[in-house]
Every structure is written in structure tokens, then in C-alpha cells.
C-alpha positions in Angstrom: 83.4 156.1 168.0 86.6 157.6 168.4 90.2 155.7 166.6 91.1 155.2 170.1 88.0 153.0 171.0 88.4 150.9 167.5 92.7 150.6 168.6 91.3 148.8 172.0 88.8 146.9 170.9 91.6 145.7 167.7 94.2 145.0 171.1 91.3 143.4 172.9 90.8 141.1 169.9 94.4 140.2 169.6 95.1 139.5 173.1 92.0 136.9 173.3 93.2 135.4 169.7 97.3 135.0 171.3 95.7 133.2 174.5 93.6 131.4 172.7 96.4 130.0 170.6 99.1 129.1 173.1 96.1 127.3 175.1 95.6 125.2 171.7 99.4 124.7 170.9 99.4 123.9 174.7 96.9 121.2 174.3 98.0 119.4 171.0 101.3 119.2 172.3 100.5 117.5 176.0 98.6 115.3 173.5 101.3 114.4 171.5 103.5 113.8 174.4 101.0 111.5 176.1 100.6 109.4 172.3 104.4 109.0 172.9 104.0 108.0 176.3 101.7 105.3 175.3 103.4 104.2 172.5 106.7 103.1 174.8 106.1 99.9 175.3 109.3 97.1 175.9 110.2 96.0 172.5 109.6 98.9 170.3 112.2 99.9 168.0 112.8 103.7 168.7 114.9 106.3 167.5 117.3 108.4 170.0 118.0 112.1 169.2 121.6 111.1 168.5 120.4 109.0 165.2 120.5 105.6 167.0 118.0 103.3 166.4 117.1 100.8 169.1 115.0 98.5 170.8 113.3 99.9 174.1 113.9 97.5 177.3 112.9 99.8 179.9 110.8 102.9 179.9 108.9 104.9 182.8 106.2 106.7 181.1 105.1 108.1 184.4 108.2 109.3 186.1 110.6 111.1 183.1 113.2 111.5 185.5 114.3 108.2 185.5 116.7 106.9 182.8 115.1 104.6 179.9 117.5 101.1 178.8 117.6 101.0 174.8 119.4 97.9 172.8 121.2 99.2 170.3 122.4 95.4 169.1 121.7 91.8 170.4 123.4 92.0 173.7 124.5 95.7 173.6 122.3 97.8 176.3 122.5 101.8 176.2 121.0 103.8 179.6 119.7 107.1 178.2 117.7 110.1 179.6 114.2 109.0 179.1 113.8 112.3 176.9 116.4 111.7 174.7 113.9 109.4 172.9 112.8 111.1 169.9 109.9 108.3 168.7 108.9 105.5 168.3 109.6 104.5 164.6 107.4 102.2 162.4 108.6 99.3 161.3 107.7 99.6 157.8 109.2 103.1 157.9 111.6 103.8 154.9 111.4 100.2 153.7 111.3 99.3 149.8 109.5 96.2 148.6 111.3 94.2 146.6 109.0 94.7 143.3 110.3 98.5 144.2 114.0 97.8 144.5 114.0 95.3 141.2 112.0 98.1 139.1 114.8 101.0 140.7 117.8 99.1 139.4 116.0 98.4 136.0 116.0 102.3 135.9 119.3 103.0 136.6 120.5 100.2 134.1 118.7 101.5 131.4 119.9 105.0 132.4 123.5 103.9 132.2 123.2 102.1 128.8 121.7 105.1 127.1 124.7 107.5 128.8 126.9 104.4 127.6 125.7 104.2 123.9 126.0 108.5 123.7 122.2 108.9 124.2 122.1 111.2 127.2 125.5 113.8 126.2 123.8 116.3 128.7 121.3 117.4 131.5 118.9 118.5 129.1 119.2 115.2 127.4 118.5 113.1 130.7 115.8 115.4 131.6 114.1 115.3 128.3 114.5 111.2 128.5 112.9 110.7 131.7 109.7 113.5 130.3 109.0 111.2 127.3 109.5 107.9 129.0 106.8 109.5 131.8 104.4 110.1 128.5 105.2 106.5 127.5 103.7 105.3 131.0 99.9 105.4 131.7 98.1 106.9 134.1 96.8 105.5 137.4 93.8 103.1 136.4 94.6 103.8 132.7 94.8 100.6 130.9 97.9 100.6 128.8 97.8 100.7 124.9 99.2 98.3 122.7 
């Protein structure tokens, strides 16, 4: 067997591996897009590809040519091109619980006392801070010590 044989079979093999691929990027994506499809149901907040959130009123999953009616406020109706919804967002999406929120602004008013009473002077300081209060917590599942 010659180099030249070994070059066309290599070509061969690269030619079935890039057909191969598009077909599969082909699929998952027409997947996707049908997910999406489903998902668009009246009444789902969604998010436009401007960075407007809204509340679908009228979608034809079937016929993307027609225009899709979004709410952006009580009363306030916005006719878009029905691909100029990005997704559907979940509701629970980017939202902090209240245990969360209460426990942040503990943080940050412990921070500022200890920038307040000269303890944290520096970068260095605040990073060396938040390393031993991280040894000072336990671990997942760990019980804490007395």
C-alpha cells in the first residue's frame, strides 16, 4: 500500500465523519426548535431577543410566518416576528429565596463593618477574610463543631 492509497482512505474517513456531523447537528437542532414550538403556549412568560420579557398571547407554532402578540405589561400588547422569540423562560429562573437574600445582606454588613472598623485595608486582606471564614464553615452534611 502506497501513501496515496492511505491519503484516500484518511479523506474518505473525513468526509463520512463531516456528513455524519452536520446530519447530527441537523437533528438536535430541529429538535430543539420543535421543544420551543411546544413549549409556546398562551400565557408563558417569554423572553424577546431585544431583552424584553413578556407574556405570550398569541403564537402559531405551525405557520412561523405569521406575527406572535406578546404583553409586555397589564394592558400593553407588542406584535413581534414569531422568531424574534428567543425562549421561553422559567419562572423560577434567576429568583433568590428569601433565606438567600437575608443571608446575602448579612454578608455584605459584616463585610462593611470589618472595612469600617480598619479590618480589611486591602485586596489581600478581603480575600484572605472570606478564605478563613470559608474554613470556619462546614462542609455539605458535615455537622458543625461546637
Amino acid at each position: 500500500m502506497g501513501p496515496d492509497v492511505l491519503l484516500l482512505v484518511a479523506l474518505g474517513a473525513l468526509l463520512v465523519f463531516m456528513f455524519w456531523s452536520s446530519r447530527r447537528r441537523a437533528k438536535r437542532t430541529k429538535e430543539e426548535q420543535e421543544a420551543k414550538a411546544r413549549a409556546m403556549l398562551p400565557g408563558v412568560k417569554v423572553l424577546l431577543q431585544g431583552g424584553l420579557y413578556g407574556t405570550l398571547v398569541e403564537f402559531d407554532g405551525e405557520d412561523l410566518s405569521k406575527s406572535a402578540r406578546v404583553e409586555l405589561a397589564p394592558g400593553v400588547e407588542v406584535e413581534v416576528h414569531s422568531q424574534a422569540i428567543l425562549r421561553v423562560v422559567d419562572e423560577t429562573e434567576g429568583t433568590v429565596t428569601e433565606e438567600e437574600f437575608l443571608e446575602a445582606e448579612s454578608d455584605e454588613a459584616e463585610y462593611a463593618a470589618d472595612v469600617l472598623d480598619g479590618e480589611i485595608t486591602s485586596i489581600s486582606d478581603d480575600r484572605a477574610a472570606a478564605a478563613e471564614k470559608a474554613a470556619d464553615k462546614p462542609e455539605p452534611g458535615e455537622k458543625p463543631q461546637a
